[in-house]
Each structure stands twice: as structure tokens, then as C-alpha cells.
KEKE-3310 file (N, C-alpha, C; in steps of 0.2 Angstrom, whole numbers, plus 5000, padded with zeros to 4 digits):
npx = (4912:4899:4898:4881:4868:4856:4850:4852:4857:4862:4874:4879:4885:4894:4903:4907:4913:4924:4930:4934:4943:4954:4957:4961:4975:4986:4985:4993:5006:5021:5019:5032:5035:5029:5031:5040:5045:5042:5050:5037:5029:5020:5013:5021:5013:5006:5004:4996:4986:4981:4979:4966:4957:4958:4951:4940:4933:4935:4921:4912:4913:4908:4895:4889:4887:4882:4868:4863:4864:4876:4887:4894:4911:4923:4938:4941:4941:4949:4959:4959:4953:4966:4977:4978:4991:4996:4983:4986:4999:4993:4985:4994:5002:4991:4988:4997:5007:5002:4997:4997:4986:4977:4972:4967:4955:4952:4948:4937:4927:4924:4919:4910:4902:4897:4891:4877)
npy = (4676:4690:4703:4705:4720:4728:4740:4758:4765:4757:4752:4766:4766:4756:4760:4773:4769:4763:4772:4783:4773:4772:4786:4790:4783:4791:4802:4803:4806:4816:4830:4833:4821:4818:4811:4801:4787:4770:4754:4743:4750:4752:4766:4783:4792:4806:4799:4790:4794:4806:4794:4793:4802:4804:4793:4797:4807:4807:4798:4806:4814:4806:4803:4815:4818:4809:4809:4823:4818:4817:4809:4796:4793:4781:4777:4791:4805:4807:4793:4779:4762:4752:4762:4763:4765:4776:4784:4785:4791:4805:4809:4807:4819:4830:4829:4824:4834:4843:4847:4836:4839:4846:4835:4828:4834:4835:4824:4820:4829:4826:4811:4814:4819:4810:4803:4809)
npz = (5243:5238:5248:5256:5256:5267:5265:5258:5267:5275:5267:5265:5277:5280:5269:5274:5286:5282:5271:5285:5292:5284:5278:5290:5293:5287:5297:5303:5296:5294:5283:5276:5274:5264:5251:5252:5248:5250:5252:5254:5250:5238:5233:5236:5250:5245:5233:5236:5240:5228:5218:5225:5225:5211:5205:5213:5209:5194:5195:5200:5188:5180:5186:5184:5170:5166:5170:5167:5153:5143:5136:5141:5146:5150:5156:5153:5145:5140:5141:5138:5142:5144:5144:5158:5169:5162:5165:5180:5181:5178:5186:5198:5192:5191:5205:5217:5219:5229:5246:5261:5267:5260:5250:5257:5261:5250:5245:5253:5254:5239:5245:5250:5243:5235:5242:5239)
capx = (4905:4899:4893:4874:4867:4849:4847:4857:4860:4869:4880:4882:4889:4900:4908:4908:4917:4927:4934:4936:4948:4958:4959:4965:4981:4988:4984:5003:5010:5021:5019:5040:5036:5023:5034:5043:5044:5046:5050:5033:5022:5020:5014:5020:5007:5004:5002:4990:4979:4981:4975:4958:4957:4958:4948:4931:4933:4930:4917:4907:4910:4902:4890:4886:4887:4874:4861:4862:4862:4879:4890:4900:4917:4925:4937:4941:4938:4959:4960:4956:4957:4971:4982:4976:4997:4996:4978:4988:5004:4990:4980:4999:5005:4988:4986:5001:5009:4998:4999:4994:4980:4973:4972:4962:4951:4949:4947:4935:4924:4921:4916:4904:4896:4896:4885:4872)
capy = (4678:4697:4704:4711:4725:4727:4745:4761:4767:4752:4752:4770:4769:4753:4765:4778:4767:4760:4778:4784:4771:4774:4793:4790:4780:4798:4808:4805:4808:4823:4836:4831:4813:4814:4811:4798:4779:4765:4747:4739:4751:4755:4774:4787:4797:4810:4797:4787:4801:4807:4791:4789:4809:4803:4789:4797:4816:4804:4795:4811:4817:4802:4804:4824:4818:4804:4816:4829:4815:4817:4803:4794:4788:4777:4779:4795:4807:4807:4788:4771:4756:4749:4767:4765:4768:4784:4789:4785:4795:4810:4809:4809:4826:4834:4831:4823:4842:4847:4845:4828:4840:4846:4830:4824:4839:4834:4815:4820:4833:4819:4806:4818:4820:4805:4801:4816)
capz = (5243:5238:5253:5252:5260:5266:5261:5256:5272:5277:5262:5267:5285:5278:5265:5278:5292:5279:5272:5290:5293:5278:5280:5296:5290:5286:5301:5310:5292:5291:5276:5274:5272:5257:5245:5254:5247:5255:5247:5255:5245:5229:5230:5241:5254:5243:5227:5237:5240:5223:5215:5226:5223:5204:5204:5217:5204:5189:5197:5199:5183:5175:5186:5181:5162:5164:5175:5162:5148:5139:5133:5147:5142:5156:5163:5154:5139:5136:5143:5138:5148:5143:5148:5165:5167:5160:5170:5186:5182:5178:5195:5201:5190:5194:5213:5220:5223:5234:5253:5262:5271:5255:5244:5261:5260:5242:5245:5258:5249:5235:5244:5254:5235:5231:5248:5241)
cpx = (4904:4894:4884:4872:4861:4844:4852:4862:4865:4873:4884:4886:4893:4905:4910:4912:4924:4934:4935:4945:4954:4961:4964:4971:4984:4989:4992:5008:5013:5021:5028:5040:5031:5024:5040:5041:5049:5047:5044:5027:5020:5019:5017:5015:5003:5000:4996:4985:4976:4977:4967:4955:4953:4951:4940:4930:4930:4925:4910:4906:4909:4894:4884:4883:4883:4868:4860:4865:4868:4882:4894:4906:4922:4931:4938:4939:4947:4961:4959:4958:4961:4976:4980:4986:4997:4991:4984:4996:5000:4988:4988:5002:5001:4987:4991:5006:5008:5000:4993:4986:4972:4972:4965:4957:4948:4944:4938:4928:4922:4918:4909:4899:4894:4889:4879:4869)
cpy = (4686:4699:4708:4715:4726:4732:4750:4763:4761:4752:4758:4771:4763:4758:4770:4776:4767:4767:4782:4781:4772:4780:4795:4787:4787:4804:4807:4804:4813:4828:4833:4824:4811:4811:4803:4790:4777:4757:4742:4742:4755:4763:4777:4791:4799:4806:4792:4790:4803:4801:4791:4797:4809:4802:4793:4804:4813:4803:4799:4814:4813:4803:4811:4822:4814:4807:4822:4827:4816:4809:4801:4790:4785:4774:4787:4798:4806:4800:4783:4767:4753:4754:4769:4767:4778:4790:4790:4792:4803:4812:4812:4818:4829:4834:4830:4830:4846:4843:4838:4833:4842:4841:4827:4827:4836:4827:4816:4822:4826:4814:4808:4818:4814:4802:4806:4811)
cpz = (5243:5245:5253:5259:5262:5267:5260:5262:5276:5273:5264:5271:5283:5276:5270:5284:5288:5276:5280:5292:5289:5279:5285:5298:5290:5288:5304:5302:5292:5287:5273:5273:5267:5254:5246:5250:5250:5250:5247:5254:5241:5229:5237:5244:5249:5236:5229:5237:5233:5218:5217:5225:5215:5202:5206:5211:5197:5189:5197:5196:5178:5177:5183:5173:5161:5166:5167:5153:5141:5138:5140:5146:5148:5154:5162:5147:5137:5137:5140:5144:5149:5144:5155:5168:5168:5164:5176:5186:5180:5184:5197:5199:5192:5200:5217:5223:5228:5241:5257:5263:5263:5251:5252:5262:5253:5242:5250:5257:5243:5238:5248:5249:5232:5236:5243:5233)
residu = (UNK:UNK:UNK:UNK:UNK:UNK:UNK:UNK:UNK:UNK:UNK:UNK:UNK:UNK:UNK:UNK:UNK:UNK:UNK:UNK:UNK:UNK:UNK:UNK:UNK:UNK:UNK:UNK:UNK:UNK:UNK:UNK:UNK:UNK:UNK:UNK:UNK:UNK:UNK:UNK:UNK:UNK:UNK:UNK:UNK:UNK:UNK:UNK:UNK:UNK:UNK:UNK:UNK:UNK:UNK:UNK:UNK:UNK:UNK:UNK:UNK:UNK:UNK:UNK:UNK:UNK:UNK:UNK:UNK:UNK:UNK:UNK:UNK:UNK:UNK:UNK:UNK:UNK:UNK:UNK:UNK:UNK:UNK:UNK:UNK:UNK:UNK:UNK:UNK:UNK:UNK:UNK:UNK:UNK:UNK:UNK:UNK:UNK:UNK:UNK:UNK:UNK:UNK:UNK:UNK:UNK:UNK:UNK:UNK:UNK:UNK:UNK:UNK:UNK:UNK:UNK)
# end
């Protein structure tokens, strides 16, 4: 069953609880283990970050291009649905090099915009 909400501000403080938790996954990570894989999960540190980095940066620039009435192509203007593959190895080349602290600054930043 989808859960429902019984206005925006509760949806907000879920989402808002809900990213707290998450973020804070990665506070006793060290800068030296971003990169680190392990066999029981699929991305490293830095590449988890990177995909919801990917994913909330999209998110905002559909919503920019529906506000100001251009074309909105989902999930990217270089992507189809079908090379979601190829997105995810993007999100990784453009963010993953960066440091855990900035990608969580980044992550953090986005979803701050995405509340406004």
C-alpha cells in the first residue's frame, strides 16, 4: 500500500528525515575508502553519492525547463531510458572523483532546492 500524506509539509519532514538518515551512512567513511568496493554492494561510497547527486541535479533541471516552458526530455537530453547503463557510468565519470565531503555538499545543496 502507497503511503499518503495529509499535506506537503509532512511529505517534507518524511523526505527530510528520511535523507538525514542516509547522508549519515557516510559520516565514519574515510576520504581513503571512497573508492573502496565491497562484494555486498554494488556501488562504492563515492559512486553512491554520485548516482543520487546524478539523479536530484536531473530532477532540477527538468524542473527549470518546465518553469521556463522548454521541452523536457527524461531522463536526459544525451540518454534514453533504455541507456540508464551508460547514465549511471556518467553520474560516475562526472562526480564520483570528487571527495565524499563534496558530493555530500552537492547531494545536500540539491535536495535543499528541491524543498524551495
Amino acid at each position: 500500500m502507497v503511503r499518503t500524506y495529509e499535506n506537503a509539509q509532512e511529505l517534507k519532514e518524511e523526505i527530510s528525515a528520511a535523507f538525514r538518515k542516509y547522508i549519515a551512512e557516510f559520516d565514519d567513511i574515510p576520504e581513503a575508502l571512497k573508492d573502496k568496493r565491497i562484494d555486498e554492494v554494488e556501488r562504492t561510497p563515492a559512486e553512491n553519492l554520485a548516482y543520487q547527486v546524478g539523479w536530484t541535479t536531473l530532477l532540477l533541471q527538468w524542473e527549470d525547463r518546465e518553469r521556463r516552458g522548454l521541452p523536457v526530455r527524461t531522463p536526459s537530453d544525451e540518454f534514453k531510458w533504455n541507456q540508464l547503463g551508460k547514465l549511471y557510468r556518467w553520474f560516475n565519470d562526472t562526480y564520483a572523483h570528487l571527495s565524499l565531503r563534496e558530493l555530500e555538499g552537492m547531494l545536500t545543496d540539491n535536495v535543499d532546492a528541491i524543498y524551495i
